[in-house]
N, C-alpha and C positions, 0 to 999 in steps of 0.2 A: 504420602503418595497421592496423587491424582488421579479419583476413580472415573470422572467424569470426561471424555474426551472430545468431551462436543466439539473444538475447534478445528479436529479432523477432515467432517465432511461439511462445513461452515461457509458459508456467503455472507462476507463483510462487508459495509455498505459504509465508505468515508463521506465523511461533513463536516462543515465550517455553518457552527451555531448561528455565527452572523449573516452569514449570503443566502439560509434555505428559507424561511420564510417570518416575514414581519408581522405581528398580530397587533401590535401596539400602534402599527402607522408614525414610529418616529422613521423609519429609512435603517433601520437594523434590524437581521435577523432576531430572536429569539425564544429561550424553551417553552412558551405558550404556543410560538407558531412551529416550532416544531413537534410540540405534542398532536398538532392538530392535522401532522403529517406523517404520524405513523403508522395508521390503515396504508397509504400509499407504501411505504416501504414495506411492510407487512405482505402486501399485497403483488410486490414487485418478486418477492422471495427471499427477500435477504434473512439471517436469521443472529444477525451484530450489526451494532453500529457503532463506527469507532468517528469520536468526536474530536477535530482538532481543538488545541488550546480553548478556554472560555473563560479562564481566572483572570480576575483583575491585572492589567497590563498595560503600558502606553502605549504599545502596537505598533512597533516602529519595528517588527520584524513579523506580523499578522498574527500577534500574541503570543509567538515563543520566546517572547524577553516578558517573565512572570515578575508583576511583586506583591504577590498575596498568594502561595498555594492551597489556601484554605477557605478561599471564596469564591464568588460568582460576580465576573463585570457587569455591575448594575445593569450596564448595555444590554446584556442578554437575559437578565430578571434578576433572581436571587436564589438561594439554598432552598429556600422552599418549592418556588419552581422548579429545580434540576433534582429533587427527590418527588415530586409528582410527576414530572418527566422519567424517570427509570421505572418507579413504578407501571405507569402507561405502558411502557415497554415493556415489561417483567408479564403487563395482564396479553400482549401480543405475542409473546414468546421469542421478544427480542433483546440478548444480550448488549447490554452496552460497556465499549469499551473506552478509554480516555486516553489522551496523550499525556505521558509522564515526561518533564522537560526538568529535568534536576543535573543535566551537564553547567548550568549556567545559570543564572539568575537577569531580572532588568538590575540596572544602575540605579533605579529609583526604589529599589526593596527595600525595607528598613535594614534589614543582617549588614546588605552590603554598606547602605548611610551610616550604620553602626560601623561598621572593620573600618571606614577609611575618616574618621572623626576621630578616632582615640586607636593606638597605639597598643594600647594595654585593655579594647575592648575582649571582650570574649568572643566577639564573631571576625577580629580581625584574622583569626586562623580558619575562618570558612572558608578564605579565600586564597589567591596564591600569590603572593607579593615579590620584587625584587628589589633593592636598594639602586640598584641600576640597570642601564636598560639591557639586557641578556644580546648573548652575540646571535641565537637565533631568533630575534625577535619577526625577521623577516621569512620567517621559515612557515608549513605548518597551515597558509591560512584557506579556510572551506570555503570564501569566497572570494578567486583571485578576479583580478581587475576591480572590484568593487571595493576589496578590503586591503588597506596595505601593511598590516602589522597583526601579530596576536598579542603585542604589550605594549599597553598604553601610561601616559607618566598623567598619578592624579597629584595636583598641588596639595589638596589636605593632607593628603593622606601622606605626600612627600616623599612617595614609593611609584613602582608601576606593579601595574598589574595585568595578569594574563589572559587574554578570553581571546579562547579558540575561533569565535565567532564575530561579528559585530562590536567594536567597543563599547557600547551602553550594555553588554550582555557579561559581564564577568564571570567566569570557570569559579564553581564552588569546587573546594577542596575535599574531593571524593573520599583520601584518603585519611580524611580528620573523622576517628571514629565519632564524634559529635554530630557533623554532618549525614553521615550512612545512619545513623539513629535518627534523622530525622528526615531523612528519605523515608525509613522504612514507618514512619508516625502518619507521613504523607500519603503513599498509598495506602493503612488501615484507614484513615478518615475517609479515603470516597469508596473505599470496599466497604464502608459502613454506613454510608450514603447508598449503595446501589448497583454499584460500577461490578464487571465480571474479571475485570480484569485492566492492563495498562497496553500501549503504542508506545515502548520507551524510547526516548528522542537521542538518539546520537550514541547509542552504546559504547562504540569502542572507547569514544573521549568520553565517556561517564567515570569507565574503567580506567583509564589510562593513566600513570603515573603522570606528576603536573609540577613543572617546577624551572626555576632558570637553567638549570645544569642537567635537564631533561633532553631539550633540543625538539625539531620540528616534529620528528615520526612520534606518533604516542608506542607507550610499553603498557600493554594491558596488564591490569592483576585481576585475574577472571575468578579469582574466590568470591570476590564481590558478587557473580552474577549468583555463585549459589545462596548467599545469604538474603538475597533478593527473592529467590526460588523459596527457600527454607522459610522467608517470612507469610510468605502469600500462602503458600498449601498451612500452614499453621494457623492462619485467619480465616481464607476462606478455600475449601480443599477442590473447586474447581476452576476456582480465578487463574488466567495465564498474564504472560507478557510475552508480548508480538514486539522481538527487537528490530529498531531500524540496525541495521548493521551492514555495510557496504565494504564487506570482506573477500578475499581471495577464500578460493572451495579450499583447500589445505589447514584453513581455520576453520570452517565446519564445527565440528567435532570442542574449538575450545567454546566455544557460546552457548552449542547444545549441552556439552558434558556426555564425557563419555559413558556416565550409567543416567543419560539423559536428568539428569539435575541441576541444570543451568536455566537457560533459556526454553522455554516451550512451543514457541516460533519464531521465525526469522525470516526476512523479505530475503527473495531469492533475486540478489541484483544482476550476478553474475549470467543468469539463465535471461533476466529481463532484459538485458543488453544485445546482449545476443538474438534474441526475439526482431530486436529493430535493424538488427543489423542483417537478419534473414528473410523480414519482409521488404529490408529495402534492395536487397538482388535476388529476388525471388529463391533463395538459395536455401533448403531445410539444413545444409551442411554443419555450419555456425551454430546452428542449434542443437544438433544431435550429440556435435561437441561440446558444448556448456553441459548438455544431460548429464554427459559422460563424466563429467569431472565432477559432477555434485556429487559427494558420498550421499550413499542411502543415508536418510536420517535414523533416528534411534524412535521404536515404535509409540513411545507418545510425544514424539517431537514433531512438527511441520511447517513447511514450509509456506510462505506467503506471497500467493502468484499475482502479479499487477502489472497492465502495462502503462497506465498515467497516475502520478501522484499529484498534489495538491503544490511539490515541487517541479523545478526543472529534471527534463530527461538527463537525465547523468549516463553519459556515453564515458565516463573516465574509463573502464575497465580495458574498452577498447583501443584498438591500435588506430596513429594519427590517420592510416589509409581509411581504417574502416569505422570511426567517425567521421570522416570528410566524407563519405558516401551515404552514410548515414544523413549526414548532415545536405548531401546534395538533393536526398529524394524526398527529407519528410520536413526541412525548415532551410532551404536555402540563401534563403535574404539575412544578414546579418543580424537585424532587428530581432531575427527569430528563434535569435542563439544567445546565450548565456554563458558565463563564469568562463570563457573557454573551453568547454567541456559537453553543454547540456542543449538542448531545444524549451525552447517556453510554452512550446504553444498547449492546446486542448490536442486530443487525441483526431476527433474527426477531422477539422481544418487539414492535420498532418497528412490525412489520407485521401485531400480534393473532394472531401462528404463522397465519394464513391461507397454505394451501400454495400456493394457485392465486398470489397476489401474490408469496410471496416467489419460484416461481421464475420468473417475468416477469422482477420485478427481474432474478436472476441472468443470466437469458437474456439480458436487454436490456446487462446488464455485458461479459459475453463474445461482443459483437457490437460494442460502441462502438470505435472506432480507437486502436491500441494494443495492448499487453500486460495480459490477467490477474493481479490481484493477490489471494489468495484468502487469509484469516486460518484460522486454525486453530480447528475447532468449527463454521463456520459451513458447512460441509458436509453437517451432520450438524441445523442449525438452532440450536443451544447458545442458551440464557438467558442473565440477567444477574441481580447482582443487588443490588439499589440500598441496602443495608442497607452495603455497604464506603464507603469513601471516594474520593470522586471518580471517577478513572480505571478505579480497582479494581475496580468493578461491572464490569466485563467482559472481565475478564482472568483469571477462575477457572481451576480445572482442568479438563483435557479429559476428558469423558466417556465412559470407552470400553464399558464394560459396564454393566449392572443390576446389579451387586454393591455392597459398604462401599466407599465414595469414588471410585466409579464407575469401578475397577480404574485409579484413578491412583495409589494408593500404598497400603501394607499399613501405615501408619503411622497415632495415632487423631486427628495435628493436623496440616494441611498449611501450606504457603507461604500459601497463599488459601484459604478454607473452601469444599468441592466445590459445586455446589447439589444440596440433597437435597430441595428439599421443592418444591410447586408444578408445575404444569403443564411446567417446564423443569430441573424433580429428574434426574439421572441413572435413576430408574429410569424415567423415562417416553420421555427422550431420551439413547440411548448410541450406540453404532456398534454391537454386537456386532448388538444387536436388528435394526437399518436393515439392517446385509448380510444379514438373511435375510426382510426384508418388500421384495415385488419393486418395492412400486410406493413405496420410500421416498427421503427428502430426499436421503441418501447415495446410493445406487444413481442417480437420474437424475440427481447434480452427476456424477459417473464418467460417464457417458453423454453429457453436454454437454460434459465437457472434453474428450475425444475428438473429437467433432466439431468442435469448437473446433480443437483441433490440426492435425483435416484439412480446415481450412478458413484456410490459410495466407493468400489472401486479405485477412482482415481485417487480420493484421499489418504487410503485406504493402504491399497497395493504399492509394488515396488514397480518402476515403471523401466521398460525394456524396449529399446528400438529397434523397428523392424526393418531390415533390408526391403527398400522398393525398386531399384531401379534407375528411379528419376529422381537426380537432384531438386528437384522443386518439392518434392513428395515429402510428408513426413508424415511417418507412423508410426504409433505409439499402444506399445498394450502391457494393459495391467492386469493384476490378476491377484484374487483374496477370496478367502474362504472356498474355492473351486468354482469363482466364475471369473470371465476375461471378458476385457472392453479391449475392441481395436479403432484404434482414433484414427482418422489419416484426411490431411488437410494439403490440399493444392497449394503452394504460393506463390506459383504464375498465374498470368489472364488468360494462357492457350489451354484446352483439356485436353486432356492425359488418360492413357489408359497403362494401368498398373497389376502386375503378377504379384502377389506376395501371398506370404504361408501365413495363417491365424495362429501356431502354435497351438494348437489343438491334440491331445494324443489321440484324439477317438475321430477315426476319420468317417467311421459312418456317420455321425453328426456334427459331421464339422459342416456348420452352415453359418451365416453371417448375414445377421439381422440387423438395417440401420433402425436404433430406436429413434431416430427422427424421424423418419420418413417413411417406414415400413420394408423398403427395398430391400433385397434378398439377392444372396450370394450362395452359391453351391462348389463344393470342390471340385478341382478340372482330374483328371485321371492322372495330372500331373504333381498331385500334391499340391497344387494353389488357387489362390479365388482371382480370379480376372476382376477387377474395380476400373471401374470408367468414374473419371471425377470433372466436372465442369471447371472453366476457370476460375477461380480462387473458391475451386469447391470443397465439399468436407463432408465425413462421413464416420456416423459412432457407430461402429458395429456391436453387437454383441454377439461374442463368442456361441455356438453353439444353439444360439437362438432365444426367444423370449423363455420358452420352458426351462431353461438352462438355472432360472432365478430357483425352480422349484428345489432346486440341489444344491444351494446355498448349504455351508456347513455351518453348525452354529458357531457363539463366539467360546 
C-alpha cells in the first residue's frame, strides 16, 4: 500500500530533454542544461517533473518510437548525467517522473530486427503478426489522415504486422507474459536510477487484447494495470503511474480499480474537453457537465488537470457541433487543426495572447479537481509555430532570454528552429524579461501555484458545484478535513454580479475571504454573498475566512 500521497496536492511541470536547454552548444537540449535549470523550476513551484521520452530513438515520432529502454540518447548525455540529474532534483525536492512508452517499440529495436529475421526467434512472439493482411487492417488508426493502416506487410519477415500507431512503431505483445516481465524490469531499472514514478503512454492499447481476429476497437484486460501497481508499490512504496488514458467517465473505475489498485492517476480528458469547449462560448454549462459525470475518485487516486500537452488538443470526445466551435474560436485556419479531431497550436496563440483570458483559463485549471499539469513555456505564454510539421509547431525551444536563440543554445542550428520573429519571438516573450516585469505571465503563474499548493483542498476534497445564476459563472467548492474553498471564475468579457450560498452551516461566520486578493464577502440576510466578478474574473474564496485554517482537523 501507498503511504506516501504526495501526487495529491502536486504541480507537475512537463519537458522535452531536448528543447529546454543546450549546455554543450551542439543545438540540443540536454540533462547538464537541464540540471542547470532546476533552481528555476524549483523556483516557479512545481514540485515533479515529468520528462517526455530521452532513450535512445530515430525520432521519427519526437522519441516515442524507442530502441533501447535502458539508455540515454547520447543527444541528451548519458546514464551518468540522468542519475546526477535526479539526484539535483531529489537535493530541490523535485520528484521526477518519466514517460513509460511500452505499447510499441521503433522498427529499428533489436527485439523487433530479431522477431522479423527468424521465424523461430524468441522475440518473434513480442510482437503481433499475421500471415495475411487482417480484414480490419483499416480500422483502429490514432492518426487518421496521416496514417492509413494499423498493418503493415514486412518482406523478411513474410508476415504483417500490427502497430496501433505509425508503421516504424510496432505493438509489443502485452499479452506475452515474457514481455509484461520485461515491462516490469524496465520500470525497476529507472526507479533505480531515480525516477518517482512513470507518464504511461497509451494505456488503453498497452492493455488491449492485439491480434488479426481482434478488429479496430481494443478489449482491455485491466489485470495488467494491477500487476503494474503491484510491482512498483513492491519496489518503491511511493512511486505512482500517471495514465494517459482518453476514456469515457463510465470506465473510471476499470484503471483506477475499484479498491483503488490500478492506476494512481489518470489525465482527466473528458473534463479537459470540455474546458475548450466552455471557454470558447463563454458557457460554464459544458463543464459543470463533465464534473458531473466524473465519478469521485477513490481516496488515493487522482486526477490529472491540463489544458495543453506536448500533443494535439483532442476535441474527439466532443460532438462535430461542438468541435467546429471549438475549433471556430481557438484555431480556425485549417493549418491549425490536426488528425481531424485536434488543434496544434501552443495554448496562448489559441487565446490572441489576451492576458486577461489566458489567466482565467489558468486559474480555472488550478481550481478544477485533481492535480496540475503544467507544459513547459506556457508559464511564461510561449508561441507556436505553424511553419514545422504537425506536432512540432509547438514543441520549439524554451525561451529563456532576449538574446541569439533565446539563450537556449550558443549553437547557429537547433533541434527545433527557436521563434524569432513575430509577436511570440523570444525577444518579445523570454523569462529573463517576465522575472523583472512585476505584473508579468511568469510572476503571477509563481503566485497562483503557490496558492494552489496552499490550498490542499482542492486536491484533497470532493468537489461540488454551486448554483450561480449566470451561465458564464462557475463555482466550485471543496471541502476536507472542515475547511472549504469556493472557486468561482467568469468566462465572459462582460462583469457580472452573482448571489450564491458558500455552503457554510455556521452562518454567523460565514464570511468569504479571496486568498488572492484579500477581498471580503459577508452574508446578506438572505442566506447569500453578492460576488461582483470582472470580465473573465475569478475569485478563491475561503470559506469562513483566513482563521478558518486554525480548525483544520487532523489527518
Amino acid at each position: 500500500m501507498i503511504t506516501d500521497l504526495w501526487y495529491k496536492n502536486a504541480v507537475i511541470y512537463c519537458l522535452s530533454v531536448g528543447t529546454f536547454m543546450d549546455a554543450n552548444g551542439d543545438g540540443v537540449g540536454d540533462f547538464a542544461g537541464l540540471e542547470r535549470r532546476l533552481d528555476y523550476i524549483q523556483g516557479l513551484g512545481a514540485t515533479a517533473i515529468w520528462l517526455m521520452p530521452f532513450q535512445p530513438s530515430p525520432k521519427k515520432d519526437g522519441g516515442y518510437d524507442i530502441s533501447d529502454y535502458y539508455g540515454v540518447d547520447p543527444a541528451y548525455g548519458s546514464l551518468g548525467d540522468f542519475v546526477a540529474f535526479t539526484h539535483a532534483a531529489k537535493q530541490r525536492g523535485l520528484r521526477v517522473l518519466i514517460d513509460l512508452v511500452v505499447n510499441h517499440t521503433s522498427d529499428q529495436h533489436p527485439w523487433f530486427q530479431a522477431a522479423r529475421s527468424d521465424p523461430n526467434s524468441p522475440y518473434r512472439d513480442w510482437y503481433v503478426w499475421s500471415d495475411k493482411r487482417p480484414s480490419s487492417a483499416d480500422e483502429g488508426m490514432v492518426f487518421p489522415g496521416v496514417q492509413d493502416t494499423t498493418w503493415t506487410y514486412d518482406a523478411k519477415a513474410q508476415a504483417w504486422y500490427f502497430h496501433r500507431f505509425f508503421n516504424f512503431q510496432p505493438d509489443l505483445n502485452t499479452a506475452n507474459p515474457a514481455v509484461l516481465a520485461e515491462i516490469l524490469k524496465i520500470m525497476g531499472f529507472w526507479i533505480q536510477l531515480g525516477v518517482s514514478g512513470f507518464r504511461m503512454d497509451a494505456v488503453p492499447f498497452v492493455i488491449a487484447e492485439k491480434g488479426a481476429d481482434v478488429g479496430g476497437k481494443p478489449r482491455e484486460q485491466f489485470d495488467m494495470l494491477r500487476d503494474f501497481r503491484e510491482f512498483l508499490q513492491w519496489r518503491q512504496g511511493d512511486a505512482i503511474i500517471l495514465a494517459e488514458a482518453n476514456i469515457l467517465p463510465n470506465q473510471d473505475f476499470d484503471y483506477f480499480g475499484d479498491d483503488a489498485d490500478r492506476m494512481h492517476m489518470m489525465f482527466n480528458f473528458q473534463v479537459n474537453q470540455a474546458t475548450f469547449y466552455a471557454l470558447a462560448g463563454h458557457d460554464a454549462r459544458p463543464l459543470v457537465k463533465a464534473i458531473g459525470k466524473t465519478k469521485p475518485r477513490p481516496l488515493s487516486c487522482q486526477w490529472g488537470i491540463f489544458l495543453r500537452n506536448h500533443d494535439e488538443l483532442d476535441l474527439g470526445r466532443l460532438t462535430e457541433a461542438q468541435r467546429q466551435a471549438v475549433f471556430a474560436e481557438f484555431g480556425p485556419e485549417k493549418r491549425m487543426q490536426l488528425y481531424d479531431r485536434g488543434i496544434r497550436r501552443r495554448f496562448a496563440p489559441m487565446l490572441a495572447g489576451d492576458p486577461r483570458r489566458i489567466r482565467l483559463a489558468y486559474s480555472l485549471m488550478f481550481t478544477l479537481p485533481g492535480t496540475p499539469v503544467l507544459r513547459y513555456g506556457d508559464e511564461i505564454g510561449m508561441g507556436d509555430d505553424l511553419a514545422l510539421k504537425e506536432r512540432d509547431c509547438a514543441r520549439t525551444p524554451m525561451q529563456w532570454t532576449g538574446e541569439r536563440q533565446g539563450g537556449f543554445s550558443q549553437a547557429d542550428t537547433t533541434v527545433l528552429p527557436v521563434i524569432d520573429h513575430g509577436p511570440y519571438g523570444y525577444a518579445h516573450v523570454n523569462v529573463a524579461d517576465q522575472r523583472h516585469e512585476q505584473d508579468s505571465l511568469l510572476n503571477w503563474m509563481q503566485s497562483i501555484i503557490r496558492q494552489r499548493k496552499e490550498t490542499p483542498e482542492i486536491g484533497w476534497g470532493d468537489v461540488v458545484p454551486v448554483p450561480t445564476g449566470k451561465n458564464s459563472v462557475l463555482a466550485l467548492r471543496y471541502e476536507w478535513r472542515g475547511n472549504a474553498v469556493l472557486c468561482v471564475h467568469n468566462l465572459a468579457a462582460e462583469p457580472v454580479e452573482i448571489a450564491l450560498e458558500s455552503g457554510s452551516p455556521d452562518r454567523e461566520h460565514d464570511v468569504l475571504v479571496d486568498v488572492l486578493t484579500g477581498a471580503r464577502s459577508d452574508i446578506r440576510e438572505d442566506g447569500t454573498h453578492c460576488v461582483f466578478l470582472e470580465g473573465y474574473g475569478y475569485h478563491w474564496f475561503r470559506v469562513g475566512g483566513l482563521d478558518a485554517l486554525l480548525k483544520r482537523r487532523p489527518a
